[in-house]
C-alpha positions in Angstrom: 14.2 54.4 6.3 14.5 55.7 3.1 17.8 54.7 0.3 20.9 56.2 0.6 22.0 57.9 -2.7 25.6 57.1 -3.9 26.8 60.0 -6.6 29.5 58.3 -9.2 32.4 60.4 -10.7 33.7 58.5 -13.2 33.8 58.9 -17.6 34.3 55.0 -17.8 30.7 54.2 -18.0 31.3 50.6 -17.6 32.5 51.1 -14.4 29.9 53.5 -13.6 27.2 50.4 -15.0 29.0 48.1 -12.6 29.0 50.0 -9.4 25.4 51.2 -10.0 24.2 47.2 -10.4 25.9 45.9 -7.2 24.7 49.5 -5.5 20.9 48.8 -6.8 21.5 45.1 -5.3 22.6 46.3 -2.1 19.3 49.3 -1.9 21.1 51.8 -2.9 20.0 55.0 -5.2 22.9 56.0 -7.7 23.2 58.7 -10.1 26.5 58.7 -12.9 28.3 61.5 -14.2 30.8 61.3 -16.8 32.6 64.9 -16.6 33.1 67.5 -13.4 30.8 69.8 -15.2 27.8 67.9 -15.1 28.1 66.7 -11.5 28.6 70.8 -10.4 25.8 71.5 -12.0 24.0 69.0 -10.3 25.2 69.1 -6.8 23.9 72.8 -6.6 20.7 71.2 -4.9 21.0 67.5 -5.0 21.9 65.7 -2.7 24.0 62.7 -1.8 24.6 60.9 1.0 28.0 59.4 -0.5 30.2 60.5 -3.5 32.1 57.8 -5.7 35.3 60.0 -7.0 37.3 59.1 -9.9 40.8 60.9 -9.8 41.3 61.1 -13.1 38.6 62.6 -15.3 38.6 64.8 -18.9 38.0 68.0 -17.8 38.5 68.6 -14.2 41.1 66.3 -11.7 39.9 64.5 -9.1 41.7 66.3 -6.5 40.6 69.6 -7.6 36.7 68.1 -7.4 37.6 67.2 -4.0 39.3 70.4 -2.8 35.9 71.9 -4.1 33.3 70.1 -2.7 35.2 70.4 1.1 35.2 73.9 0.4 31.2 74.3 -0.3 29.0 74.7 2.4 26.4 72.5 0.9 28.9 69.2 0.6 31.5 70.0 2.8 30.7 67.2 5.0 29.6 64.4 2.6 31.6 61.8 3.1 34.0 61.1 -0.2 35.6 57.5 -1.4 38.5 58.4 -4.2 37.7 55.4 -7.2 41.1 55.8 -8.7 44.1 54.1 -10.5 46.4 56.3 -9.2 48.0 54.0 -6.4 50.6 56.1 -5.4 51.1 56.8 -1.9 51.0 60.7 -3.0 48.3 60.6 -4.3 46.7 58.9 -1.2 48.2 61.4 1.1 46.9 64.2 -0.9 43.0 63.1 -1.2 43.0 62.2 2.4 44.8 65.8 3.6 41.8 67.3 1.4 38.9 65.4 2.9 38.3 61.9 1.2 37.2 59.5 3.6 38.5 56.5 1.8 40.1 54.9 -1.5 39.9 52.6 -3.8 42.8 51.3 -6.1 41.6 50.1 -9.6 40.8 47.2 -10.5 38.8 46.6 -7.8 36.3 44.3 -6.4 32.5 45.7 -6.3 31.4 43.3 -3.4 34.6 45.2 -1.4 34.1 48.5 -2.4 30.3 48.3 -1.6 32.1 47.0 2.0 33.8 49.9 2.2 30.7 52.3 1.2 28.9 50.8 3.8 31.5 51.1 6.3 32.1 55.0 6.0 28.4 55.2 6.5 27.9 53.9 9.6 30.8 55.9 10.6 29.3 59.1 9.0 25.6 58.0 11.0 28.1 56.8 14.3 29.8 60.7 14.2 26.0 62.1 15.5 26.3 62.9 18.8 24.7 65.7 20.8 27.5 67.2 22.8 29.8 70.7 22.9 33.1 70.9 23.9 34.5 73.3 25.6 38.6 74.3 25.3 40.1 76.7 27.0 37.1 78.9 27.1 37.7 79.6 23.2 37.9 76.6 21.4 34.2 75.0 20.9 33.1 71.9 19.2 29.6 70.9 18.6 29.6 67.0 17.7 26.2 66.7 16.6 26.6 69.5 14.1 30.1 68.9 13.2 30.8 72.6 13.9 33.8 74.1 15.3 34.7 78.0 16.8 37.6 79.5 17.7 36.4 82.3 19.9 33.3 83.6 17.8 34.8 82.2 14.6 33.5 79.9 12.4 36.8 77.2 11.5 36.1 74.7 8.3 37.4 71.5 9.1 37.2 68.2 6.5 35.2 65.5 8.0 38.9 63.5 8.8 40.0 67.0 10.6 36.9 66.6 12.8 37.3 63.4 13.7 40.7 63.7 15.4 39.8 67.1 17.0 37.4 65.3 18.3 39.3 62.2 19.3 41.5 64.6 21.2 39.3 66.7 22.6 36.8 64.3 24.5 39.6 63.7 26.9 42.3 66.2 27.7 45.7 65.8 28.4 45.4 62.2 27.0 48.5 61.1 25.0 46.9 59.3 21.7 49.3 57.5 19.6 49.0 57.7 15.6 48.0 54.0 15.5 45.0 54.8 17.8 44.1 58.6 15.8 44.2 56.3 12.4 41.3 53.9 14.2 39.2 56.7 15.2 39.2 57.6 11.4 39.0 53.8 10.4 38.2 51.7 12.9 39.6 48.1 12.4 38.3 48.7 8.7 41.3 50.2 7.0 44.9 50.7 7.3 46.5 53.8 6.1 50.2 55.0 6.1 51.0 57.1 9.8 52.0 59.6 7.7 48.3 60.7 7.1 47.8 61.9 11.1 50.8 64.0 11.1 49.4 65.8 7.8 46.1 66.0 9.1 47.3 67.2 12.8 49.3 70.4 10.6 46.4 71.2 9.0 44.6 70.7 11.8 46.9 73.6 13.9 47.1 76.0 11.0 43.5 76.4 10.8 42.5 76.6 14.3 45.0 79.5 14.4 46.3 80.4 18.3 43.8 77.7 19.3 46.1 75.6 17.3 48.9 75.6 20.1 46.8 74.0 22.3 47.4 70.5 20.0 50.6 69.3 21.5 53.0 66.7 19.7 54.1 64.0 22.9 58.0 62.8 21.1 57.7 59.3 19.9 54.2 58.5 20.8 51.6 60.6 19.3 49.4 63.8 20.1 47.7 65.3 22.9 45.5 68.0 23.7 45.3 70.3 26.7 45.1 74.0 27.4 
């Protein structure tokens, strides 16, 4: 099987020296770039298989990179882990409403955050599935190809999106709680503020349109889905 390649975002370039060394340990393939201008032009047709994302960069935010590559067809669904000093819980919310799969709060330790690579990996590889479902004779979702329609229309959903439609989907009428729609996005890996579900699940109904109605909130518990 060949290396993974693990794109960096970040204009310390000790950091990016750091996380490249324990990457190269680990069999990894990395390549650093210092400014959002660079890393554009590169991702036009390179690919990677993970980006790193500093939030805080001298000519583009992080959050703006991130809003951007959700929004190309070509890395829409690589998987995205925010490298950041920004701690706040804001600042959490909003890279995980536009996609990021994890974060990392500087300082942090490269033996963990290679951990935490790893992990959204093998939840990226675990996501592959051959399978349509079928909701309400207009809502469709291809798991294998990550591609959802609402009637003949194509709907754009970050990879976190997917994963609780999903969730929802493979059985009906099921009442999930948010505890149990956060470990179908992290497993027993991470634990994230609630908060993050109920962001996700509006997004979630605004983009899916009338289809969106059939996403039902259960008072005090959680979500469902049903027809």
């Amino acid at each position: 099987m060949s290396a993974k390649t693990i794109f960096i975002i970040d204009d310390e370039a000790d950091i990016c020296e750091l996380v490249e060394l324990y990457l190269a340990k680990t069999g990894f393939k990395t390549r650093s770039f210092y400014n959002a201008g660079d890393f554009f032009q590169c991702v036009k047709d390179k690919h990677a298989d993970l980006i790193l994302l500093d939030l805080m960069l001298p000519d583009m935010d992080g959050l703006e990179i991130c809003r951007r590559l959700k929004s190309m067809e070509t890395t829409s669904k690589t998987p995205i882990i925010m490298l950041t000093a920004r701690g706040e819980e804001m600042d959490r919310v909003l890279g995980l409403e536009l996609g990021a799969d994890d974060y990392v709060t500087k300082p942090f330790s490269p033996r963990e955050l290679v951990a935490r690579i790893k992990a959204v990996l093998r939840r990226t590889e675990k996501d592959s599935n051959e399978q349509v479902i079928v909701i309400g004779d207009i809502l469709y979702i291809d798991v294998k190809c990550y591609n959802v329609k609402v009637k003949d229309k194509h709907v754009n959903l970050t990879r976190s999106e997917f994963k609780i439609l999903n969730t929802l989907a493979r059985r009906p009428g099921w009442v999930f709680s948010r505890e149990q729609l956060l470990e179908s996005l992290w497993g027993q890996e991470k634990t994230v503020i609630d908060r993050t579900i109920d962001v996700h699940i509006k997004n979630l109904r605004e983009k899916l349109e009338e289809a969106g109605s059939f996403i039902k909130s259960v008072r005090g518990i959680g979500y469902k889905l049903e027809k």
